[in-house]
N, C-alpha and C positions, 0 to 999 in steps of 0.2 A: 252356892251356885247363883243364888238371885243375886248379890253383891258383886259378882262378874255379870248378869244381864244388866244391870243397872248403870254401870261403868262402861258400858257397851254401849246402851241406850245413851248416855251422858257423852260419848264422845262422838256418837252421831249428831248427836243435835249441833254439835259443832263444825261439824263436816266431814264426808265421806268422798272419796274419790278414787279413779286406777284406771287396768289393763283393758287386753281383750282376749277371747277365746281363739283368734285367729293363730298365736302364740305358745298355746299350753303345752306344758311337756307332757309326754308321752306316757301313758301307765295302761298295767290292764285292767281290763273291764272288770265290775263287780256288778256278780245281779244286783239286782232290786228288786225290792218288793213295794215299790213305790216310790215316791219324792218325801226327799228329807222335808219339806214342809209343802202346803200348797196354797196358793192366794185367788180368793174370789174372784169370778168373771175370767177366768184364765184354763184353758182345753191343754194336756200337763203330757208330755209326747217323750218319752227317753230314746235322745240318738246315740249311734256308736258306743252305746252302753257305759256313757258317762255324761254326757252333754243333758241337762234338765232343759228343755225348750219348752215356754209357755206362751201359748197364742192367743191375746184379746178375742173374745168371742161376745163382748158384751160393750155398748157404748159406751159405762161409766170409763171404761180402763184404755177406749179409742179403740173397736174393732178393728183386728188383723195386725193390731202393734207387736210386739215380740220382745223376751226376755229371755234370755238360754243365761243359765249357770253353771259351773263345775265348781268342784272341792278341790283339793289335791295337798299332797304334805306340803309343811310348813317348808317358805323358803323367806327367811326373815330377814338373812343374809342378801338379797337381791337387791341390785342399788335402783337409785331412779336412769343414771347414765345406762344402763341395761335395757331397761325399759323404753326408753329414747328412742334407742337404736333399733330395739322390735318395732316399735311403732315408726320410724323412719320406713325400716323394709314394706312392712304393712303399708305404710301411704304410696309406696312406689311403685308393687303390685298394684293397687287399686288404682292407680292412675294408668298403667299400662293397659289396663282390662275394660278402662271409661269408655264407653260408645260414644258414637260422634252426634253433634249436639251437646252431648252433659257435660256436666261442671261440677267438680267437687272439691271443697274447702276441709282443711283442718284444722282444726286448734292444736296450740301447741298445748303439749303434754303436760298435766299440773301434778305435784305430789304434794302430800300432804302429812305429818307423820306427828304422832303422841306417844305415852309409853306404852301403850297396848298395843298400836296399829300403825301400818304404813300404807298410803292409799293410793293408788297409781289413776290417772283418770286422761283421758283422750275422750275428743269428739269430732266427727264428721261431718257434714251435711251434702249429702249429692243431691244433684237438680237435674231433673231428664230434659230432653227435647219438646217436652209439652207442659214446661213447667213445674211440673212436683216432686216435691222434697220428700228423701229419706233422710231421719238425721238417727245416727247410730253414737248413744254413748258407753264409752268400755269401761269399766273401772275394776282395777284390780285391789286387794285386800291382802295384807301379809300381815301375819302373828305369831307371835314363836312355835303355836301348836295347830294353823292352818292358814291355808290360803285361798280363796276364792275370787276366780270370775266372772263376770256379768256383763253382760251385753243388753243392751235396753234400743230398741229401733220403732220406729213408726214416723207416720207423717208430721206428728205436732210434738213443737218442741218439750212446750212445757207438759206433755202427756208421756212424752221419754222420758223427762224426768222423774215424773212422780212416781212413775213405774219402777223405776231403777231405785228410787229413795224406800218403794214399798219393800222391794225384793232384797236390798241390800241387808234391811233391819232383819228380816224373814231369815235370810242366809247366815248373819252372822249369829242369832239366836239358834240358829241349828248347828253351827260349827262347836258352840261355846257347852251344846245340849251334849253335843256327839253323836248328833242326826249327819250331820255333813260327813261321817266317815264313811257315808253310803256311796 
């Protein structure tokens, strides 16, 4: 097992990227008896009895930032042309729904893939009428034996980030554990 976290750890450091939660396929609910893992300064909330939401509660991590995950089975099979097109629909929705005054920007879609892992990644940034930015990044995870989504959102970019680099490593050690089957 540690010879798969290290392999894990080793193709992180190279980079991780993907989807979003606005896309996941449908399953049912499984209790919980908690979060497959949990990361400091982070208040840990279970929606629709799959969605992990974790809310900044502490400055180190940028109060009120946000990280929701889900597990789901393996879909290894899933191309990046797929993923395009959800995040196409997904940008088109959200521009329908933009209040007047804001402004939102996307990046295009990046993949990223090794023989472990396929990594799907999108980013946003909306701007309101008074100036402030939400920047939301999605990154999706595919491995022959699971998949995971994260969502990483707050005001500062580089505090998205790190959040989503905290959560991503967090997640995939609990998929690899078989915490993620939760």
């Amino acid at each position: 097992m540690w010879a798969k976290i290290s392999l894990i750890l080793t193709s992180l450091a190279c980079a991780v990227p993907a989807m979003a939660l606005e896309t996941l396929p449908k399953a049912p609910a499984i209790p919980q008896q908690g979060p497959p893992f949990r990361i400091g300064g982070f208040t840990y909330n279970l929606q629709q009895g799959r969605i992990h939401m974790n809310v900044c509660s502490q400055a180190s991590c940028g109060a009120g930032s946000k990280v929701s995950y889900i597990f789901y089975a393996p879909k290894p099979g899933k191309t990046f042309a797929e993923y395009k097109a959800e995040r196409a629909t997904i940008e088109k929705a959200f521009k329908s729904r933009l209040i007047p005054g804001a402004t939102i920007k996307f990046t295009t879609p990046t993949q990223k893939k090794d023989k472990l892992f396929k990594t799907f990644e999108s980013r946003r940034v909306m701007t309101t009428p008074d100036g402030r930015k939400d920047i939301a990044v999605s990154r999706t995870i595919l491995a022959e034996k699971f998949g995971v989504d994260l969502i990483s959102s707050g005001s500062d970019e580089k505090q998205v980030d790190q959040n989503l680099a905290a959560f991503t490593v967090a997640a995939m050690l609990a998929a690899v554990s078989g915490d993620g089957k939760r």
